[in-house]
N, C-alpha and C positions, 0 to 999 in steps of 0.2 A: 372654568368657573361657571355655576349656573347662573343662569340671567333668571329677572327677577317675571313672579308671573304673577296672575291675578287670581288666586288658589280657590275666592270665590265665587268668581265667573267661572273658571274653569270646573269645576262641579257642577255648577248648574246646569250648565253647555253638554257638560259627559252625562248626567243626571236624565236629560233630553231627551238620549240617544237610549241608554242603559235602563235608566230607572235606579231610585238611590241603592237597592239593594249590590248592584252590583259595578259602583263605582264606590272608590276607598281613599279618602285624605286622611285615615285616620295614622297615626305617627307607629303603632306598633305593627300594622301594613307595611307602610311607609318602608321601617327597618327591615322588616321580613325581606322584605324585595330587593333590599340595599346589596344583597350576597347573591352568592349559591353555593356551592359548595368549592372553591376554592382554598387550598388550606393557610394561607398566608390573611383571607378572611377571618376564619374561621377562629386561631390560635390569637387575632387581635380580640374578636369578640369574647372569647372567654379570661382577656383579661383586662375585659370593661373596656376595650375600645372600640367604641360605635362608630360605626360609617361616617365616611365624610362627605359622600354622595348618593342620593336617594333619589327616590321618582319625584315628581310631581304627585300624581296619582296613581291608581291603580284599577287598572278595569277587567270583568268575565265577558267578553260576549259568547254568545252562543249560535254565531250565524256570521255568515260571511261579507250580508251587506250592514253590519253592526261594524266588523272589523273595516269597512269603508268608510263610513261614517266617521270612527275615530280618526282615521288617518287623517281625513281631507279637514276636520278640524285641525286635527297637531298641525296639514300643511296650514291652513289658512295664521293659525298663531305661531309659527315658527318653533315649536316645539318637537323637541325629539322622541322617536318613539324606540321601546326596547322590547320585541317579541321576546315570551318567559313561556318556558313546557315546563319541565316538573324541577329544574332548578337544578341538576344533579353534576351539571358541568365543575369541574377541575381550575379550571386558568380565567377565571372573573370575567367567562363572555358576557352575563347577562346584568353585570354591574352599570349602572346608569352614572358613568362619569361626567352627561353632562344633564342629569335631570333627566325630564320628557316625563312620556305617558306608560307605563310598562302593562302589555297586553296580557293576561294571562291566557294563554289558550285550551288550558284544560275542561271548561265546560261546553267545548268542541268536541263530543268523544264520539261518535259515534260512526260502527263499522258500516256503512250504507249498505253494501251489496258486494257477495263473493260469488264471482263467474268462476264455478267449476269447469265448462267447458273450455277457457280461454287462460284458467289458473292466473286468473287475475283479481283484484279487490278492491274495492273505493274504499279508504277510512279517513277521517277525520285527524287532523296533527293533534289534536289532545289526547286524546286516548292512549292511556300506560299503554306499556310494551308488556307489562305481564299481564294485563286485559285483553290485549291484541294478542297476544300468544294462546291464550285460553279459548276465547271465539273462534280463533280458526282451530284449532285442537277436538273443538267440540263436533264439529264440520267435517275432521277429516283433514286437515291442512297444517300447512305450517310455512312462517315468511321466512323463518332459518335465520333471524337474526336474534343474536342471545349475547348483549354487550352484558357486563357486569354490572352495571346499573337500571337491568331490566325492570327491576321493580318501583325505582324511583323515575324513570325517564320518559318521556314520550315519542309518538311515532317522528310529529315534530321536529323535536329536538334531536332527533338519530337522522332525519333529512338535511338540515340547516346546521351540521358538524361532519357530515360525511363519515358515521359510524361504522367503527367494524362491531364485528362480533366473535363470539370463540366458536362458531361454527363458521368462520368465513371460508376455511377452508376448501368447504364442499360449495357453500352455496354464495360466497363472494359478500362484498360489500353493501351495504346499505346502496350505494350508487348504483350497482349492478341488479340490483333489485327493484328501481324503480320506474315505472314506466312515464309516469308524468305526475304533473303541480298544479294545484290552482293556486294562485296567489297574488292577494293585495301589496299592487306598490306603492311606491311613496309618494306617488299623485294619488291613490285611492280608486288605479284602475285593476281589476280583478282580468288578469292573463290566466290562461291553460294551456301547459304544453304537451298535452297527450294526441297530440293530431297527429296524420300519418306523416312520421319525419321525413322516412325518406324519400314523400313527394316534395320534401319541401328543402329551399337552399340556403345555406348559411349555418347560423352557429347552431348544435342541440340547445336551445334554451335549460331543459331540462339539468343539463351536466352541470349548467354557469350558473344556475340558482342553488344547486345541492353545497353543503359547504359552505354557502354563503353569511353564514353567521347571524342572518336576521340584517343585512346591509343593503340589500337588493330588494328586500320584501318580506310578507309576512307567510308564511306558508299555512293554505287553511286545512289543505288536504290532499292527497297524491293518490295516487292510482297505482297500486303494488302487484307484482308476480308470488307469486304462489307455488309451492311444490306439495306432493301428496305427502301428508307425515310417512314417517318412517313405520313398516312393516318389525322393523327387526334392527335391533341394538346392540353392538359388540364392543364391549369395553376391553381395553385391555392394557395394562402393564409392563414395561420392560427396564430394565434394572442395566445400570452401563455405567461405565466407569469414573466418567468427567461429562462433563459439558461437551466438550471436543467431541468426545464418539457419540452422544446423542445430535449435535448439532448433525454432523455424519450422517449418523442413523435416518432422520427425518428427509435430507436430503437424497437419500438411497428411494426412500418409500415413495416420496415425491415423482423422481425423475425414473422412476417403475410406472409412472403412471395413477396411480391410486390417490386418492382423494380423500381422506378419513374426513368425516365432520369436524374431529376437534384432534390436534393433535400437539402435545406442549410439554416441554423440559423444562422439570425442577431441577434448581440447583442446590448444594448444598447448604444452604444457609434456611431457603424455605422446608429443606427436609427436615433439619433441627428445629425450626420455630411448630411446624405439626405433628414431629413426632412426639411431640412434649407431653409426659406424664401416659403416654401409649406405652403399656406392658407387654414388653416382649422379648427373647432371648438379643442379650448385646453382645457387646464385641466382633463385630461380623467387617468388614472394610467397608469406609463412605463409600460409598455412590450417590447417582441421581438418577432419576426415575423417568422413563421416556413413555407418554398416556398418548392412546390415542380411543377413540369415541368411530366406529363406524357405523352406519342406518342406515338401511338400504331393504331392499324390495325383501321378503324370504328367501326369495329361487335365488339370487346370484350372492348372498353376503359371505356364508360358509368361505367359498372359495379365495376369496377377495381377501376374507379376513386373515384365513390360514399363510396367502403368498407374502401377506405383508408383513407376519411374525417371523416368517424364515426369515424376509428381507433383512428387518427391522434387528431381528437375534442376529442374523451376521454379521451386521455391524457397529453392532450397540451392546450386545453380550445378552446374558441368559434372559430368557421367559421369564414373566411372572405366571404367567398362564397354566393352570393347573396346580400349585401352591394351595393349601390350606386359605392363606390368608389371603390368594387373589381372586377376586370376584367379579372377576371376568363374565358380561351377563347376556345372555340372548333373550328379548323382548318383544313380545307382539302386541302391535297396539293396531288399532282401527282406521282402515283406509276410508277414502272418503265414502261421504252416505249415499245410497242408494238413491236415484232419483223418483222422485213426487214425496220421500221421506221428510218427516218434521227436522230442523235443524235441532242436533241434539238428540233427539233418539237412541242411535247407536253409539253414541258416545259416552255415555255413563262408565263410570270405572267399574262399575258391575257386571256391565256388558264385557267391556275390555280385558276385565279379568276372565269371564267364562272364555276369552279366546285363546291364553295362553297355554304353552303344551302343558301335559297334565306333571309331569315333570317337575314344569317351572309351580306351577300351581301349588305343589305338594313342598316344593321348599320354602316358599312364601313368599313368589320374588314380586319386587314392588311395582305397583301402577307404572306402565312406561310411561305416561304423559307427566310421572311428579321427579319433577327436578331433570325432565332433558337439557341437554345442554351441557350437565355437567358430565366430566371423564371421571366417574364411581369408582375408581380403584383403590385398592385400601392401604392402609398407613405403610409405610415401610418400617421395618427394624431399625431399630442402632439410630444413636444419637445424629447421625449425620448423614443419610441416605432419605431422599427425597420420597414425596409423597402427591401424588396426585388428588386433585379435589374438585 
């Protein structure tokens, strides 16, 4: 049950700190913030059932001693508070069941500073994941995290849920990617745990805060690892019988050692849902479709890519590779920029294009920076053979 508050002192108070622009008692705030994207939410709101619990308020700061500020008020009035990134969470983390203050952190977006030589990076928790993806893209980089709600989520929210992604494969989890935190706790004292750990004894801070759901504190900003984008992109397809020999298959390629960026089994239920209204010779036997995505430097991918379709065909059944309809694609995109270079520069897709073989050029194959991430193989046949996407 929410305990009752003083809605206009409490304004004033946030008012103080913020300035009215960016504190919100208004009621259609209010509701906005009452969700996120939980679908048990979602299917009550679209049939006119409104929330039964909502914030207090609703604040933007823009600074990390603002997000102090709030806090050491909510401590001093005993109200609670609910860190909010872009909203896109599934299971009603960021639902304020008992009231409080809910922070929103997205007008924290800013990428500070990326150390090429140390492949590391200061950003800011608000800033999207596909803004974050694009500044380092344009740099030459990439954090290799690609969850499916890259477009709606923030760096944030992918720290404080312990995010994967569908390149975890290659380059691991959101946790494995992070170096350190700064972050307000719930006295309104601002810790960082990127000091040298292993001079120091006891718990990683770092690991106890990631995950943490926004209960331990407010995340303002982290200090991330970095890899150089990918030189070269090899999609590829493979067509197997059931689930069993793909599950198989991945297994084989795994414990070969190899590491695709993206590698994932349809079954037959999502092959019928995308093969739908796809024109193409039927009658052919279900299957499901075994995708895998590899990126890697030019000099070593060829070989890498070739051991892992023999693997991958031997125990998973025939190639799509080479097929009319598989498009299977080798990509060059732009390493990181030269140094004393403007950030950006060689990064233009114009640029990027003039680098790819003349080959690719001439079939028209697409920007490597647009839509990485995804395993680009194409539909499958027949009502019940899977498809990669």
């Amino acid at each position: 049950m929410q305990a009752a508050v003083d809605a206009d002192r409490l304004q004033r108070e946030l008012e103080a700190i913020l300035g009215p622009r960016r504190v919100s008692l208004r009621p259609v705030d209010l509701d906005t913030y009452a969700r996120d994207m939980w679908p048990r939410l979602l299917l009550g709101y679209r049939e006119g059932r409104m929330p039964s619990a909502r914030p207090y308020a609703v604040v933007w700061p823009e600074h990390v001693r603002e997000v102090v500020a709030v806090v050491k008020l909510a401590r001093e009035q005993r109200i609670p508070i609910v860190p909010y990134g872009g909203g896109s969470g599934v299971c009603g983390g960021a639902v304020p069941v008992l009231g409080g203050i809910t922070i929103d952190t997205k007008r924290m977006q800013q990428l500070r500073a990326v150390h090429g030589a140390e492949l590391i990076c200061d950003v800011e928790a608000g800033l999207s994941g596909e803004r974050f993806e694009r500044e380092l893209a344009r740099r030459g980089y990439t954090f290799g995290h690609f969850p499916s709600s890259i477009y709606c989520s923030t760096v944030g929210g992918w720290l404080a849920t312990r995010a994967a992604g569908q390149l975890s494969t290659k380059y691991g989890k959101v946790e494995d990617r992070c170096a350190g935190l700064t972050v307000v706790t719930g006295r309104g004292e601002v810790i960082e745990t990127d000091g040298p750990s292993r001079a120091l004894r006891g718990p990683s801070w770092t690991q106890l805060l990631l995950g943490s759901e926004g209960t331990l504190g407010v995340i303002t900003s982290a200090r991330l690892r970095l890899s150089p984008a990918p030189q070269l992109q090899v999609f590829r397809g493979f067509e197997v019988d059931d689930v069993a020999a793909g599950v198989a298959a991945i297994r084989r390629v795994l414990q070969k050692g190899l590491r695709p960026a993206v590698v994932r089994l349809y079954d037959e239920l999502d092959t019928l849902i995308s093969s739908l209204g796809h024109q193409e010779s039927a009658g052919e036997p279900e299957r499901v479709v075994l995708a895998a995505d590899r990126d890697r430097s030019a000099a070593g991918v060829a070989g890498s890519a070739a051991r892992g379709a023999r693997w991958a065909g031997g125990a998973a059944g025939r190639s799509r590779e080479g097929q009319a309809s598989a498009q299977g694609r080798d990509e060059r995109g732009a390493g990181p920029e030269p140094a004393g270079q403007p950030a950006g520069r060689h990064g233009g897709r114009e640029d990027r294009a003039a680098r790819l073989p003349a080959d690719h050029r001439a079939r028209g194959r697409a920007d490597p920076y647009r839509g990485r991430g995804r395993a680009d193989v194409p539909r499958a046949r027949g009502g019940g053979r899977a498809r990669s996407r």
